[in-house]
C-alpha positions in Angstrom: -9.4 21.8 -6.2 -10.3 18.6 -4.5 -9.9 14.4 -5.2 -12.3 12.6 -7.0 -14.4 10.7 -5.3 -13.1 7.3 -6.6 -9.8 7.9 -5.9 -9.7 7.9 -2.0 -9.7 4.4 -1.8 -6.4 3.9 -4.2 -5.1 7.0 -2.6 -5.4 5.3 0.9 -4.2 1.6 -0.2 -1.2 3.2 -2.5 -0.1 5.2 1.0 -0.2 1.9 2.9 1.6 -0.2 0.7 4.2 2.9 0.4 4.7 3.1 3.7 5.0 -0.4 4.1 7.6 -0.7 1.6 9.9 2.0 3.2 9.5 0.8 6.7 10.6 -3.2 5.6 13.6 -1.0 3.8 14.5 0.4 6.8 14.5 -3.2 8.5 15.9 -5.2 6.1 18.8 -3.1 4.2 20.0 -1.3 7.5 23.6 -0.5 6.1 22.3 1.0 2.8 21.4 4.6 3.0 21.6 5.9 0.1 19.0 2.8 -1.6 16.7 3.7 1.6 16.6 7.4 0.4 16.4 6.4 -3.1 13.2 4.3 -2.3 11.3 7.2 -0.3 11.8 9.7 -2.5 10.2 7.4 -5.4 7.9 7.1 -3.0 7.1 10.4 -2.8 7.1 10.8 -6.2 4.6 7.7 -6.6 2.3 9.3 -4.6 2.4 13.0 -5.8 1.3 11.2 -9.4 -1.3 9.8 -7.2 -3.0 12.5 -6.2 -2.3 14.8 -9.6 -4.3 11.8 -11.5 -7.0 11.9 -8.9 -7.3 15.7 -9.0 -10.7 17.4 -9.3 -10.6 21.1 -10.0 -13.2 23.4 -10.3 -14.7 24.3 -14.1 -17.4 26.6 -14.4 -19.4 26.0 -17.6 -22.7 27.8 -17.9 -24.7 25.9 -20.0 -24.8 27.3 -23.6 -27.0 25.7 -26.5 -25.0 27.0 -29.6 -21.7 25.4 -27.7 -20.9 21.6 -27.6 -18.2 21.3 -24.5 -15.1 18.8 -24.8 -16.1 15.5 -22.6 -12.7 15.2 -21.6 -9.4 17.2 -20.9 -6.5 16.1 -23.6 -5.6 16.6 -27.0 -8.0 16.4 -30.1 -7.0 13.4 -32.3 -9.5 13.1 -34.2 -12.3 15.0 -36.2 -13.9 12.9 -39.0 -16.9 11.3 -40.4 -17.7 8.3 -39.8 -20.7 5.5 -39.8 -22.6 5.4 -36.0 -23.5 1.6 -35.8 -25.1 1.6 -32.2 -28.0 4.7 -31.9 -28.5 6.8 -34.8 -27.2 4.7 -37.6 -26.2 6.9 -40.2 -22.8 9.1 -40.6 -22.0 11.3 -37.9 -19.1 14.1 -37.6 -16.6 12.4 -35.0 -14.4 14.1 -32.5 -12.1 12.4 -30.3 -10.5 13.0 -27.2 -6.9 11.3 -25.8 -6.2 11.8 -22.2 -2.3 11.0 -21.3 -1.6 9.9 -17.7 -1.3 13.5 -17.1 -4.7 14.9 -17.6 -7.6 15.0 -15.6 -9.2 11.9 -15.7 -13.1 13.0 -15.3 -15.4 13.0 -17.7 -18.5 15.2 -18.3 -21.3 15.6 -20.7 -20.7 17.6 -23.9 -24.0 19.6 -24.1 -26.8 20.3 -21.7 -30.5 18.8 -22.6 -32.2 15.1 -21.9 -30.7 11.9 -21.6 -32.4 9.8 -24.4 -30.2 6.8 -24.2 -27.7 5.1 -21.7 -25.8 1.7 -22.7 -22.9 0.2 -20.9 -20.7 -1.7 -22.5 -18.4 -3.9 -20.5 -15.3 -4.8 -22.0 -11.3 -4.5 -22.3 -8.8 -2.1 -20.6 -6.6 -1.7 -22.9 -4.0 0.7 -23.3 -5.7 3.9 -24.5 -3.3 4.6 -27.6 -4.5 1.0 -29.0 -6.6 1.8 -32.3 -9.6 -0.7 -31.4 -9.1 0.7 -27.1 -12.4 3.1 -28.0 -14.3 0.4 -29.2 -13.5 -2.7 -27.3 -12.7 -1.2 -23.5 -15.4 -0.8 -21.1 -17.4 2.6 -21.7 -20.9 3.9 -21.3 -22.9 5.4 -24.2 -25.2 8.5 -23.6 -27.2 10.5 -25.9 -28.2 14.1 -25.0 -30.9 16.1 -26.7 -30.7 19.7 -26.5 -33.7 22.1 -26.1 -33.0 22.4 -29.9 -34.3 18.9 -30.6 -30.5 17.8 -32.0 -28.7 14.7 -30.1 -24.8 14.4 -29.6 -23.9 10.8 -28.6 -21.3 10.8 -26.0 -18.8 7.4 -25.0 -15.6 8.3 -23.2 -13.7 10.3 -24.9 -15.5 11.3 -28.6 -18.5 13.4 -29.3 -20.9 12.4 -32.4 -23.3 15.0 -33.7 -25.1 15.5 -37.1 -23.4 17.8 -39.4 -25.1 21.1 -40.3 
């Protein structure tokens, strides 16, 4: 298991600023013991949910064209149909994804095959249990054809495919 990229600057700055705040602590509250301890084992604790978010462990997928792949670690929330306004335009079977702070927060493609389309769409960060956060945060679109000729559209954290 290693750290994602992305997350060695945060992880370097959040150990700085950790460290700063515990050593100015120890300088200013010299008589107070117990609050110094107090503040480095948050500390501690502040950083070890550093490094779990950032995690990057090893998943070995062979590609497989009769499977469709979850995009992201979490918990199914949804599976409906609904109407795809941006590529395909017609009603699509929907599943979606929620990560909670404590999953693995990298994404990766659903199926194997040929990017068609990619669109990035700046936007909000909302907080990702918000009903409009899917639609109105920042996210890329990406649409995959398969060697089967059928195209999943990909954003974040939900799949859309064609029924059948």
């Amino acid at each position: 298991m290693g750290i994602h990229k992305e997350g060695y600057k945060i992880l370097i700055f959040g150990f700085i600023l950790l460290i700063l705040f515990n050593v100015l602590l120890w300088i200013f509250l010299p008589g107070s013991m117990l609050l110094r301890w107090i503040a480095v084992l948050f500390s501690l604790i502040m950083y070890t949910f550093l490094l779990f978010f950032f995690r990057l462990p090893v998943r070995r997928l062979d590609p497989d064209p009769g499977l469709v792949y979850a995009p992201a670690d979490g918990k199914v929330v949804v599976i409906e149909e609904t109407e795809e306004k941006e590529y395909f335009n017609d009603l699509r079977l929907q599943v979606s994804i929620f990560m909670s702070p404590l999953n693995m927060h990298s994404n990766r493609y659903p199926v194997s095959g040929k990017v068609k389309y990619v669109e990035y769409h700046p936007g909000n960060y909302m907080v990702a249990w918000h009903p409009k956060s899917s639609e109105l945060n920042e996210r890329s679109t990406i649409v995959i054809e398969t060697a089967s000729g059928r195209r999943f559209l990909s954003d974040r954290w939900r799949v859309l495919w064609p029924e059948g």
